[in-house]
C-alpha atoms as one frame of an Amber mdcrd trajectory, in Angstrom:
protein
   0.000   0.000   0.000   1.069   3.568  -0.785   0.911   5.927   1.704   0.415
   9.573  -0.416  -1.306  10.685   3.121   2.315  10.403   4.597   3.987  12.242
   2.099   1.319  14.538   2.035   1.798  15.528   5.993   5.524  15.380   5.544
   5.221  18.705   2.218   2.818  20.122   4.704   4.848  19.765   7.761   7.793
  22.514   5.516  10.136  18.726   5.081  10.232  18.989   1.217   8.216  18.172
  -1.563   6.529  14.751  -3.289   5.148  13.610  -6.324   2.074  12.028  -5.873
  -0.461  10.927  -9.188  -3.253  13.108  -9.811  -6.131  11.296  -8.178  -4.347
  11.685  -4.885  -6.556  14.161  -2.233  -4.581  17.051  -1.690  -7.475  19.216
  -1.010  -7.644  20.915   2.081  -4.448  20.018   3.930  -2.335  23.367   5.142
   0.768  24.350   3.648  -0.067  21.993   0.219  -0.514  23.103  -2.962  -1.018
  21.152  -5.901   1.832  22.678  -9.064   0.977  21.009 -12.491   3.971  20.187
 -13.722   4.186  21.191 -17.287   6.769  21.231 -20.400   8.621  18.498 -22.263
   9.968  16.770 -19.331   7.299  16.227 -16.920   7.006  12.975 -15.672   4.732
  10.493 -17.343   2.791   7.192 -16.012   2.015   4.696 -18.277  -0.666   1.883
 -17.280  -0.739  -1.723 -19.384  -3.477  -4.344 -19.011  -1.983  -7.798 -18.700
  -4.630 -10.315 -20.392  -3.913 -14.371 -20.177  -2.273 -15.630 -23.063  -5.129
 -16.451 -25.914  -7.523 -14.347 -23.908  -7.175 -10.917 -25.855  -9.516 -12.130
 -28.220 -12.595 -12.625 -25.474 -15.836 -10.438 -25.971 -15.785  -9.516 -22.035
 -12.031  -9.031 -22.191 -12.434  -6.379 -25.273 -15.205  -5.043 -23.520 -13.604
  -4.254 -19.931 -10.556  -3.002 -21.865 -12.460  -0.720 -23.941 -14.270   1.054
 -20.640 -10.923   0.689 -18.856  -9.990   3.197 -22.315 -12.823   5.250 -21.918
 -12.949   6.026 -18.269  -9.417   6.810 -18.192  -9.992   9.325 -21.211 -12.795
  10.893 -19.503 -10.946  11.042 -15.980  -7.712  12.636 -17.836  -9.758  15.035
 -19.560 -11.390  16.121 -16.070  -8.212  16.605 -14.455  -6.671  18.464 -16.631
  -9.564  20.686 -16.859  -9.233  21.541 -13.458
């Protein structure tokens, strides 16, 4: 288990900084403020699905990939909105 909460009281406590993904609750905790990183060298995560061998080719596993796809396009879209 990650503990963003930790590193969250430890930027708010004045003992540095963290990275933490976007869908990490920041709000409302003194001393924090969120800072987009921006430009050509910002940090990127990439997620992969990991299917069983010969199973790629399953109607439910196409389907659950596709809204996997689709919900992380409309969450991305939201956050960087904000």
């Amino acid at each position: 288990m990650v503990e963003w909460e930790t590193t969250i009281a430890l930027v708010g406590a004045g003992l540095g900084l963290g990275l933490a993904p976007r869908l990490v609750n920041a709000g409302g905790i003194d001393n924090v403020a969120r800072v987009r990183l921006a430009g050509p060298h910002r940090p990127v995560r990439r997620i992969v699905a990991v299917v069983r061998r010969g199973g790629g080719g399953s109607p439910l596993v196409a389907e659950s990939l596709r809204l996997v796809r689709e919900t992380a396009a409309e969450l991305l879209e939201q956050r960087l909105s904000e």
